[in-house]
N, C-alpha and C positions, 0 to 999 in steps of 0.2 A: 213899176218897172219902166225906165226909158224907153224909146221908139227904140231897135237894135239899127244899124248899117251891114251891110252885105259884106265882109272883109276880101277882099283878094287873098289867093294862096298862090304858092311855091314850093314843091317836093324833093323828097330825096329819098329811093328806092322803088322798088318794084309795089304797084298798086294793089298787085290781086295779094298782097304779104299779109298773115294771117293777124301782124299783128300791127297795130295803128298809133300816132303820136300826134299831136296839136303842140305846136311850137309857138311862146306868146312873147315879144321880145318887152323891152324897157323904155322907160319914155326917151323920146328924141331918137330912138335907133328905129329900126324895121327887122321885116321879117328876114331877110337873108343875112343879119348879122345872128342869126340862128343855124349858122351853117355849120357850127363845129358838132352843135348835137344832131341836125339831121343826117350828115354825112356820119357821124360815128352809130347812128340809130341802124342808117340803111344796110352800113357794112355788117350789123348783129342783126339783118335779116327782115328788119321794119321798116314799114312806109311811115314816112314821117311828113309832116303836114307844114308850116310855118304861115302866119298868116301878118300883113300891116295892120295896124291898131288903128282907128279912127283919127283923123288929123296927120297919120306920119305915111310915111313911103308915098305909095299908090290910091292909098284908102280914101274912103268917102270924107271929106271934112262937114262941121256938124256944128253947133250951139253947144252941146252939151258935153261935156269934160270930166264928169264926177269918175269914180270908179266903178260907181253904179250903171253906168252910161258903158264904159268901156267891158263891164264884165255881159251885161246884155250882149254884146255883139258876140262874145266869146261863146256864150250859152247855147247863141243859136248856131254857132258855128261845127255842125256834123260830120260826125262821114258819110263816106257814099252811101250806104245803104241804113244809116239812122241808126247803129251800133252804139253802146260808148265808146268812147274813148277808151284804148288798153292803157293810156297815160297821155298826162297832159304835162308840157315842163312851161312855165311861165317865169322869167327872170324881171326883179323889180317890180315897176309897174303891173308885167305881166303877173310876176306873181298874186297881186293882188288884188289883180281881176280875175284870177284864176280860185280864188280862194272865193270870192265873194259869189263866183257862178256855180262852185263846187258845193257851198253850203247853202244855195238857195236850190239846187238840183242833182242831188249827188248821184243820181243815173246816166249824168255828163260822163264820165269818166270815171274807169274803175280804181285808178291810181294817179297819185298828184306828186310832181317831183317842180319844190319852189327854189330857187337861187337869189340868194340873197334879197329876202322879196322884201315889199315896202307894206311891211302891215301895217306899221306905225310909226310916222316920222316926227320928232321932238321936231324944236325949234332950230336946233344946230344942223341939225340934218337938211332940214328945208332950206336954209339958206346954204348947207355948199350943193343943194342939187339944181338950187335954181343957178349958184352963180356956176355952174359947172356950164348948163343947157346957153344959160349966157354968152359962157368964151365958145363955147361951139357954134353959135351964129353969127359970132361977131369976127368970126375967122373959119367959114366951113374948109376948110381946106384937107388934103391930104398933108402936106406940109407941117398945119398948126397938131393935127394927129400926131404924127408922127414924132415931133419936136418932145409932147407930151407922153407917148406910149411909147417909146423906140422900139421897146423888145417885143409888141408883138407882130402878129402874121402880117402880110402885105395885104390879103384880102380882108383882114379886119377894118385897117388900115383905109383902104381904099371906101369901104362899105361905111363905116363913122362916120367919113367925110359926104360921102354922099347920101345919108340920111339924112346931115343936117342940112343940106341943100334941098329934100324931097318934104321934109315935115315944115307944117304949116309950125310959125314961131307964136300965133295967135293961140291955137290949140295948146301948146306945151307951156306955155303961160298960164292959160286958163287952166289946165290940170292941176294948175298947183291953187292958182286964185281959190277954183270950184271946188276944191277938197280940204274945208278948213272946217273940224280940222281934217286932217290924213287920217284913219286909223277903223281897222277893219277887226280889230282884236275879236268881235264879237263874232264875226264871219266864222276864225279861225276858231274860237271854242266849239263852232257848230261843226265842223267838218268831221264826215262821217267815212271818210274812203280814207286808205294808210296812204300817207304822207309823208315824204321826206323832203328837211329844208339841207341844201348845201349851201351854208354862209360862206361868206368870205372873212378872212381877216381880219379883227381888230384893231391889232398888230399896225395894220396898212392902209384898212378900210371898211366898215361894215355899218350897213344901218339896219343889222337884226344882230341883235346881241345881248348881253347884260341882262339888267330885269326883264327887256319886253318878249327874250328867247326863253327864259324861265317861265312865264308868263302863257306865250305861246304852248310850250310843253306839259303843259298841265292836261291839254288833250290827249289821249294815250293811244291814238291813232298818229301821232304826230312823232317823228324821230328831226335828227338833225349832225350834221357832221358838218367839221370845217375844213375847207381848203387852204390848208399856213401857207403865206406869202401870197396871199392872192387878196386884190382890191375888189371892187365890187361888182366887175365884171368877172368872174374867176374863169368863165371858158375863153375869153382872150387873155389874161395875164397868167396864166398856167394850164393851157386848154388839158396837156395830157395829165397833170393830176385828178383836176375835176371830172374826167370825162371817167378814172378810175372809182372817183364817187360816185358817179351817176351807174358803173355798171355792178358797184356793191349794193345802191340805195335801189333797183331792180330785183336784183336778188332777195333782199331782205322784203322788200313790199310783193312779192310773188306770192 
C-alpha cells in the first residue's frame, strides 16, 4: 500500500449530525467543486465532509499517481471519532479511489454512492480525458469554462477554473501516465457495502457504460441509475436531477 498524504477538508452542515459523508471529487477538479452534494447532504440533515485529492487544490503534491496511491489517502481519511463513514460519494477519479479503498477496507464506509466513476477507461476514453484536462491548462480561465459549459451554475463555473489554476498539471498527467492500464474492475467485484453507481449519459457522455456497467453489475451489492442528458459531470450539467438520484440511491441503500 502507498505512503497515504494528509488531505485537507471543507464542510457543509452541522458537525455533531448524526449522520456523516466523505466527498471525493475527479481528476483536475477539487474538493469544493463537491458543493452541490454537500449543500444538498447538509440541508437532509448531514455533515458532509469533501476533501483535495493529492496533486489538486490545496493538497500535498507527491511522486506517486496510481489509484492505489490516491485511494490510500481516502482510506485513512476518518471521521472525527473513527466511525465509518454513513457514505462516501466519489465522482470519477474519486470514484475509483473510492471503490479501490472500499474493497480493500469495507469498515470505511457503510454505503458507497459512485458518479460516473472511472473503473475502466478503454483507449477512446483516455484520450478525450486527457485532451479534455489539456484545454483546461492550456486556458484555466473562467471564460474558457464558461464558453464550454454555458448552462451551468456560476459557482461551478468559477470553481473548474480555479482548480485548474490550483492542480499540479505534473500530477494530472502522471495519473493517467501511472495507471496503465486504468482499470479497477477487480476492486469493484470485491465490494462488499450496497452501492449505487449514477452514470451519466451516453447519449452526451459517459465513461461507465455498455459492457464495462454490465460487467460491473454482476456484483449484487452494486445498483445503478442514469442521469438522461447529463455529461460526465451530472451534478453540474443537471444538478437537480441528479441530486434526485442520489436521494432515491439513499433510500434504496438504507
Amino acid at each position: 500500500m502507498p505512503a497515504p498524504v494528509t488531505l485537507p477538508r471543507l464542510s457543509w452542515g452541522d458537525p455533531r449530525a448524526s449522520h456523516r459523508a466523505l466527498l471525493i471529487h475527479g481528476l483536475g477538479s477539487n474538493g469544493a467543486l463537491m458543493w452541490r452534494y454537500g449543500a444538498w447532504l447538509a440541508d437532509a440533515g448531514w455533515h458532509a465532509t469533501a476533501v483535495d485529492l493529492r496533486g489538486h487544490g490545496t493538497a500535498p503534491r507527491a511522486l506517486d499517481y496510481t489509484i492505489a496511491a490516491y485511494a490510500a489517502d481516502v482510506a485513512q481519511t476518518g471521521t472525527h471519532d473513527d466511525a465509518p463513514w454513513d457514505l462516501v460519494i466519489g465522482h470519477s477519479l474519486g470514484g475509483a479511489a473510492a471503490t479501490v479503498a472500499s474493497a480493500g477496507s469495507p469498515a470505511w464506509t457503510r454505503r458507497l454512492v459512485l458518479v460516473d466513476p472511472g473503473i475502466h477507461l478503454a483507449d477512446g476514453d483516455r484520450d478525450t480525458v486527457r485532451a479534455s484536462q489539456e484545454a483546461a491548462f492550456a486556458d484555466p480561465s473562467q471564460a474558457a469554462v464558461r464558453a464550454e459549459h454555458p448552462a451551468w451554475h456560476e459557482q461551478d463555473i468559477e470553481l473548474k477554473a480555479l482548480s485548474a489554476q490550483q492542480a499540479s498539471r505534473w500530477a494530472v498527467e502522471q495519473t493517467d501516465v501511472q495507471n496503465t492500464p486504468w482499470d479497477v474492475r477487480a476492486d469493484a467485484a470485491r465490494l462488499a457495502v450496497p452501492t449505487h453507481i449514477i452514470a451519466s449519459d451516453p447519449a452526451v457522455y459517459s465513461i461507465f457504460q455498455g459492457a464495462l456497467a454490465e460487467e460491473v453489475l454482476r456484483n449484487p451489492v452494486i445498483s445503478m441509475s442514469v442521469v438522461t442528458g447529463a455529461g460526465h459531470s451530472p451534478h453540474r450539467d443537471l444538478p437537480e436531477d441528479t441530486m434526485r438520484h442520489l436521494e432515491q440511491a439513499l433510500a434504496e441503500l438504507a
